[in-house]
C-alpha positions as CSV (number, residue, x, y, z in Angstrom):
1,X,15.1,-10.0,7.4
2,X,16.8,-7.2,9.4
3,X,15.1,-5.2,12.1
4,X,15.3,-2.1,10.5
5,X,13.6,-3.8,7.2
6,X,10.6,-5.2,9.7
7,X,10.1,-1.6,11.4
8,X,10.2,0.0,7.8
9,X,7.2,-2.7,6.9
10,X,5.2,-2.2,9.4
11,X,5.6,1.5,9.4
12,X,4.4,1.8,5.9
13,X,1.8,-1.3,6.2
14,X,0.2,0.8,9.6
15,X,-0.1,3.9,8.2
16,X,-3.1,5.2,7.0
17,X,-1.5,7.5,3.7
18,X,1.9,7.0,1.8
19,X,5.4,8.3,3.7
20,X,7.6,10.6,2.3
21,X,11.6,9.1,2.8
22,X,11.6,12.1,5.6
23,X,8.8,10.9,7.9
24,X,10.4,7.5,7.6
25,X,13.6,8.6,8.5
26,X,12.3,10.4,11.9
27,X,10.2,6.7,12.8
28,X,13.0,4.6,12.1
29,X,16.2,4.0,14.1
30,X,19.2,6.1,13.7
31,X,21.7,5.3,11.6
32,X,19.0,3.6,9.3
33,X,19.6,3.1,5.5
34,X,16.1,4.2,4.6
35,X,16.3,4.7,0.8
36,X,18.5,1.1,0.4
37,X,15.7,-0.3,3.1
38,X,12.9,1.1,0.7
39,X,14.6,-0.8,-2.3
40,X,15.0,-4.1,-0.9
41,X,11.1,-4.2,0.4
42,X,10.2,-3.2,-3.0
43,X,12.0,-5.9,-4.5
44,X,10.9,-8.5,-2.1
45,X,7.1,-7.4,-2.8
46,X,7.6,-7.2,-6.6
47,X,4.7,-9.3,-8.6
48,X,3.2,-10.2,-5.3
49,X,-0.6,-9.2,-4.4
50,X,0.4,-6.0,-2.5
51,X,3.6,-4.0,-4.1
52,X,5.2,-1.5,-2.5
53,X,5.3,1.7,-5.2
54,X,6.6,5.8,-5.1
55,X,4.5,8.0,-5.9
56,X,5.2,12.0,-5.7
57,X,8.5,10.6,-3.4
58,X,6.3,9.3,-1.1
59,X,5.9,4.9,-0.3
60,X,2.9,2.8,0.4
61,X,1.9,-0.3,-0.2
62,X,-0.9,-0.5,-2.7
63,X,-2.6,-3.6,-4.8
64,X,-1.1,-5.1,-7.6
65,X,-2.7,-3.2,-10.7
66,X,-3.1,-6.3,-12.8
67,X,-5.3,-7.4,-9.7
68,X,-7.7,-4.7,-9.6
69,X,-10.6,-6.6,-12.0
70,X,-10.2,-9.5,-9.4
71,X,-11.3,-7.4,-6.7
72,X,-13.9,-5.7,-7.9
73,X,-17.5,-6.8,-5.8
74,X,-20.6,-6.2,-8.1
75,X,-24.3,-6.8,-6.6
76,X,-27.3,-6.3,-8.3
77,X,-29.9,-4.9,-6.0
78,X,-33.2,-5.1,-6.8
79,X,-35.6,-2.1,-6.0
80,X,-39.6,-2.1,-6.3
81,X,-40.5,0.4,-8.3
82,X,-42.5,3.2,-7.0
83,X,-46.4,3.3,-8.4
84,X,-45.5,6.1,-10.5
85,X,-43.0,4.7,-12.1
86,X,-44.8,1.6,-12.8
């Protein structure tokens, strides 16, 4: 993997919302291939657990939508009920 394809990972992996091709291009090295960088992560990440998608021309890396059942955390809590409810 190049260096400019790590630093284009962990850019997107660190930041908190999705990056537009622009703020990429200002965090990344000069003379980097952003757009062919952003293609070949997206391809290496395809039908993984974390994908890496466009929305709006912005990137992040978001869950695999076929996983999203999987990860879903139900408890039941129990409450007493209040006297005048009983």
């Amino acid at each position: 993997m190049s260096e400019n394809k790590r630093i284009l990972e962990a850019l997107l992996f660190a930041s908190s919302e999705a990056l537009s091709p622009q703020d990429l291009h200002e965090r990344m090295p000069e003379g980097a291939d952003v757009g062919s960088l952003l293609k070949e992560l997206q391809d290496d990440y395809d039908g993984r657990g974390v994908e890496l998608i466009e929305m709006e021309n912005k990137w992040a890396f978001r869950t695999a939508k076929d996983l999203g059942d999987a990860l879903n955390l139900e408890k039941n809590v129990q409450k007493k009920l209040s006297k005048a409810a009983m």
